[in-house]
N, C-alpha and C positions, 0 to 999 in steps of 0.2 A: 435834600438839605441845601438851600442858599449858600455856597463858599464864594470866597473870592480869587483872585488870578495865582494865589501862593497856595489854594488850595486849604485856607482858615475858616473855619466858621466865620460869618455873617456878625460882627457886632452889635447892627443894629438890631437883630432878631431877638441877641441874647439879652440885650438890652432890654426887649418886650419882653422876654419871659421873665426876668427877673422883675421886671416894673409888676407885672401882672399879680406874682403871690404875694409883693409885700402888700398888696390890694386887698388881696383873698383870705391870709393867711389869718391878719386878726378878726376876719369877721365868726371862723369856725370856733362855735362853741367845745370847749373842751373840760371833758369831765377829768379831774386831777387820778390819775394812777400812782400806787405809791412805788415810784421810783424816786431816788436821790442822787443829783448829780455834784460832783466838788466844782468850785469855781474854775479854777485852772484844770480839769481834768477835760484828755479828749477821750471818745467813745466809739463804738462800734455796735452798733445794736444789730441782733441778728434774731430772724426770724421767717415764721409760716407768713404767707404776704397774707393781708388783711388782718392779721395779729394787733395793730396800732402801731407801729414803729413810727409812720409819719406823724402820726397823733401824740407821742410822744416825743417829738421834734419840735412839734406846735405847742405843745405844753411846754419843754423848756425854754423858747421863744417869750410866749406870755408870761413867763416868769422873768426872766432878764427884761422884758418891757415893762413890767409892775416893779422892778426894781431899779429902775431909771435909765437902761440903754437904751440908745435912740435906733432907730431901722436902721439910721447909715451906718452905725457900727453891725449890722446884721447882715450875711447873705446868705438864701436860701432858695434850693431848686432842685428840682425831681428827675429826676433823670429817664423815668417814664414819662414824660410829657412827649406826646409825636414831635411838637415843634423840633425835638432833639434829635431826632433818628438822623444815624450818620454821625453822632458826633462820636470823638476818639478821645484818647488821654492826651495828643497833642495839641487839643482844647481847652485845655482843663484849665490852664493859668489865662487864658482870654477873663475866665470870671473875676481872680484877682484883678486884672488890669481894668476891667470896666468900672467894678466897685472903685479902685482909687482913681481912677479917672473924673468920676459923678465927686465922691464923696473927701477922698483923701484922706480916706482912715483904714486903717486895716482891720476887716472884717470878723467876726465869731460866722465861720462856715458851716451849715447845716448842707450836707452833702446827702439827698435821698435816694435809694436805689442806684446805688452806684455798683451794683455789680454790673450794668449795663455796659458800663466803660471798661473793655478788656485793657489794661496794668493803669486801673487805678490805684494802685497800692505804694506804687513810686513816688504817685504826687502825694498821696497821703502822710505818707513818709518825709517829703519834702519840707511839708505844710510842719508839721508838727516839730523836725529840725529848726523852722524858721519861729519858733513859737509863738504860731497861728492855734487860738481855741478851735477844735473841729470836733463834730459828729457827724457821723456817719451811718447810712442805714444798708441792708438787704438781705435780698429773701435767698441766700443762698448761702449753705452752711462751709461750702468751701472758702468762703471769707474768711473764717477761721480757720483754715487746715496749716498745719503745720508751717507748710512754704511761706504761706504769707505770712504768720503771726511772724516768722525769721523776717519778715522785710521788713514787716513793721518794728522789729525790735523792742518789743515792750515800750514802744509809747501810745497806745491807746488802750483804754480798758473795755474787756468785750463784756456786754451785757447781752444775754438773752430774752428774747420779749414773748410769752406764748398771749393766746387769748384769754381774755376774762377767764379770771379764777372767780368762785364762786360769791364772794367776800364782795368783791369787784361789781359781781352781776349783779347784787343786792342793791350795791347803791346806788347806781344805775336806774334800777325800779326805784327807786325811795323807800328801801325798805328799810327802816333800823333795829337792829338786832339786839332787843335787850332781855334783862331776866324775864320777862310776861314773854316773852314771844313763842319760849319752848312749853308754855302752860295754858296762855289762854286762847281760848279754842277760835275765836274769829283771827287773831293774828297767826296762830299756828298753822291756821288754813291758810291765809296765806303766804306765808315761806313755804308749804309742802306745795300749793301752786307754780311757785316761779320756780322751787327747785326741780320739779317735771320737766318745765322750761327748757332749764338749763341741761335738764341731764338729757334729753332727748336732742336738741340744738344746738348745743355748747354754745360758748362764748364770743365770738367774732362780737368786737366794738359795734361794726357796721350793722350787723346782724340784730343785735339786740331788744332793738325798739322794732322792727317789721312784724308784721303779720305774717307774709308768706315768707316764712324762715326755710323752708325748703328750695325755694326757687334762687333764693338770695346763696345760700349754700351751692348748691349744684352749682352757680355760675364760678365762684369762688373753685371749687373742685377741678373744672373744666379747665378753668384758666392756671389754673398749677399743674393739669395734667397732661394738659394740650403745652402752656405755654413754658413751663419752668422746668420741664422735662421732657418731652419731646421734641417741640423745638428746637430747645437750648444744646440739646443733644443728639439731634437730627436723627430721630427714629420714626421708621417708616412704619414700622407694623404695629401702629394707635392700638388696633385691634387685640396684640395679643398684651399689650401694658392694660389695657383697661379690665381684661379677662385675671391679668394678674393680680392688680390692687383690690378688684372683688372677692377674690379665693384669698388674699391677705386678712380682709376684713370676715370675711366668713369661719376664718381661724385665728381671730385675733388672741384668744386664751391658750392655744397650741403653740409647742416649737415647733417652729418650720425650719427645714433645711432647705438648701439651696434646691438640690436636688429632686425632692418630695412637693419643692413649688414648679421647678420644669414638668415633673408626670402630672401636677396637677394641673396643670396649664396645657398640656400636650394632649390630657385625654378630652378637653375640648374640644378637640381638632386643630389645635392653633401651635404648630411646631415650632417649639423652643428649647432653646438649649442651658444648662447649668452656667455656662459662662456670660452668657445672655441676661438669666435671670438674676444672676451678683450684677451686672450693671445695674439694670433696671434699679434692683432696692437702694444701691448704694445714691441712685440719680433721686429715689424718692424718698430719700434719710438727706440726702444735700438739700433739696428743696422744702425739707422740714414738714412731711404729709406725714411719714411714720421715725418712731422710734424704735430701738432696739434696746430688750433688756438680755443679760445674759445669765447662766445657771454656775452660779459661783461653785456650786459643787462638779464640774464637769471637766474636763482639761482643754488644755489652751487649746484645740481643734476647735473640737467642740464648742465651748465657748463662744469661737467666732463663725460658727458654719450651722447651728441648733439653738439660736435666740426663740422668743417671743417679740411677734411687733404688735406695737401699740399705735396707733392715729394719733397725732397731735392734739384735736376735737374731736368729741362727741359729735356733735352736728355730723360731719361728713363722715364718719363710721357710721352714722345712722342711716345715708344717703343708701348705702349698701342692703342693707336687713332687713327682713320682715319679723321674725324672731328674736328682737335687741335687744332684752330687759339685764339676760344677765354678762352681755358683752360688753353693753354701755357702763357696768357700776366697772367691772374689773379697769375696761381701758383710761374710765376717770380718777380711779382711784392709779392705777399710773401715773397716767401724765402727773398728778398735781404732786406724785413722789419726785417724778422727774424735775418738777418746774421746784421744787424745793431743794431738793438735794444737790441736780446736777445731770445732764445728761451723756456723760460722760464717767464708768467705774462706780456711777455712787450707787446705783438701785439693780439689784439681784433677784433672781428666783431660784427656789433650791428643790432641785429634781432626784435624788438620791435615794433609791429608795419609797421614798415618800417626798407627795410634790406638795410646796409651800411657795404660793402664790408669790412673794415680795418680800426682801432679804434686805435690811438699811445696814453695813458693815460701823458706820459710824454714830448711830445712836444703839447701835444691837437692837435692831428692831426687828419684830418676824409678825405679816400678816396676813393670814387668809379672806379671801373676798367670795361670800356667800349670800346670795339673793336671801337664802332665807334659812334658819339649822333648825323649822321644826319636824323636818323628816329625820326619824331619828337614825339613817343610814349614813344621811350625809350630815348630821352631829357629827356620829363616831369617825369620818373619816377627817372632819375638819381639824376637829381638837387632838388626834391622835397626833396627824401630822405634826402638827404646829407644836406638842409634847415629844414627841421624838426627836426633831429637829435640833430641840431646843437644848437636846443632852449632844449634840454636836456640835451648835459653835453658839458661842457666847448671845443671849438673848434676854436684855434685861425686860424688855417687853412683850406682851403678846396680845395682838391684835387679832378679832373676826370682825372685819367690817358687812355689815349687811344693810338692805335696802331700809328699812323701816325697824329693826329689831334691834333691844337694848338690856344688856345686863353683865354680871360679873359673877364671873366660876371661877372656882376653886378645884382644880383637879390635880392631883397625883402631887399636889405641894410648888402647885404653879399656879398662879394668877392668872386670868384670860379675861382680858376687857372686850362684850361685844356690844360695835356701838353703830349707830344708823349714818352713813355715809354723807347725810347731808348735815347731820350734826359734827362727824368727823372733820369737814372741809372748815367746820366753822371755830376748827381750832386755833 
């Protein structure tokens, strides 16, 4: 990186990066996601990288330029661009001082990937004291941890960004979802086509329109698992993280203990330890690859030491599997609890006894996720559960979600709606 005698970034460099996207920026076609942002509100968008975060940056962009802001009122920069490597948070006001420099206005700051910058939270802070409009993006769930949201002090609102939800992926294809489309048979063929699509590749924005959705994935993988966590976290032994994130996805319907993933990891040959493997998860729950659900019926240990994890996407749980059909509905029918609800207290599994897939405490929701209930074995074990359950804590609903199967029972003076997962997502 170009500095000068005082040890500052280069002016004129930043000057070229910033000249370069207001170039680039309106040229990116941007398909609208339904986010809404308030005029005076600043933000934090956090997410799995390749999610959209930037794209939806670019989206609020072309919205303030359709509704009359000119660029000079605008500045926006990545903070993954190499041109930037080496820069520091004692850079970070060069960009106000060039903007009023060129232009003499104070900016609406689009700040991308700014977890690059270790204590960018100070200036963010600053920024927002000074009331400067800002958003903010990164792929790093530490962005929110406690410490910082204290520094930020409640002046940014965090929004979570995952990849296309299913709703999202349709319009994308041009697909429009109306009454004929769950009846007539050329249009039904194609929703049951793209939602294969989708359930085998999930949703990556970028991902979408490729052909080779596996190679596009994997690269996306590598670079969260090389770059957003081993890097970032200077771990040497790639070997036994990749051996780990496999056995993760190969029990993604299982609780796993801390513990149960060292032996499982260990009998590979690849020597790791309990306290090891708590880093690991917690670096690949910051980086946003897996989530954690926990067993509301279990005690606070427990709880925190015997979750289920789930993959952010489909697509890269599938990178793992040869045998995917009934890992893929369970880990989708997750996430898109998670991306509704909250990933954080709001979505449960209840293990007591009798196990119950997915537990919503705030609509009293109880769901079991079954490829298919005409084996009548695994009938009897779905709907018992999910009746048993339901005489322990409050459940105004009961859901069997399955791949393709649809109906409503009556048992024991309980309602149980079961309904096909892709029709589910399209509520």
């Amino acid at each position: 990186m170009y500095r000068t005698q005082n040890n500052i970034m280069n002016k004129d460099l930043l000057k070229a990066v910033l000249a370069d996207y207001r170039i680039e920026i309106p040229k990116h076609q941007v398909i609208p996601r339904d986010f809404s942002f308030e005029e005076f509100g600043n933000y934090v968008l956090v997410g799995i990288r390749r999610a959209g975060k930037s794209y939806l940056l670019y989206q609020r962009i072309h919205e303030l330029l359709a509704a009359g802001t000119d660029w000079d009122e605008i500045l926006y920069i990545n903070f993954e661009d190499e041109r930037l490597e080496g820069m520091t948070s004692a850079d970070l006001n060069l960009l106000i001082e060039i903007h009023m420099e060129t232009y003499g206005k104070q900016p609406i700051l689009f700040l991308d990937e700014i977890q690059n910058i270790d204590g960018w939270e100070k200036f963010a802070r600053r920024l927002a004291d000074s009331k400067y409009r800002v958003y903010i993006t990164g792929s790093n769930a530490k962005m929110l941890s406690k410490e910082i949201l204290s520094t930020l002090g409640g002046r940014y609102i965090e929004v979570n960004v995952y990849p296309y939800d299913f709703k999202e992926f349709l319009k994308v294809k041009n697909i429009e979802i109306t009454p004929d489309t769950f009846y007539a048979t050329q249009l039904r063929s194609e929703l049951q086509r793209t939602f294969n699509d989708y359930f085998r590749f999930g949703g990556f924005p970028e991902g979408a329109p490729l052909n080779s959705k596996r190679d596009y994935l994997s690269s996306v993988y590598q670079k969260i698992y090389l770059g957003d966590i081993a890097t970032r976290h200077k771990i040497d032994n790639t070997f036994a993280l990749r051996v780990l994130f496999k056995k993760v996805a190969e029990s993604v319907k299982q609780p796993m203990s801390f513990t149960r993933l060292a032996n499982i990891v260990s009998s590979t040959g690849v020597k790791v330890g309990k306290a090891t493997v708590i880093n690991y998860m917690e670096y690949a729950k910051d980086a946003w690859l897996i989530n954690a659900v926990q067993n509301i019926a279990g005690k606070l240990v427990d709880k925190e030491t015997n979750p289920k994890y789930y993959f952010t996407d489909n697509g890269i749980l599938n990178l793992f599997l040869l045998d995917s059909d009934t890992s893929l509905l369970e880990n989708l029918v997750a996430m898109s609890l998670i991306r509704e609800y909250g990933r954080e207290d709001s979505v449960y599994f209840y293990n007591h006894g009798v196990e119950v897939d997915f537990y919503i405490p705030d609509n009293e929701t109880a769901i079991q996720v079954s490829y298919s209930l005409s084996d009548a074995e695994t009938f009897e074990r779905e709907i018992n559960a999910l009746i048993k359950m339901s005489s322990v804590l409050p459940c105004r609903r009961l859901l069997v979600i399955t791949r393709d199967e649809e109906d409503i029972l009556n048992i024991d003076g309980k309602t149980i709606e079961v309904i096909p997962v892709w029709k589910w997502l399209l509520r």
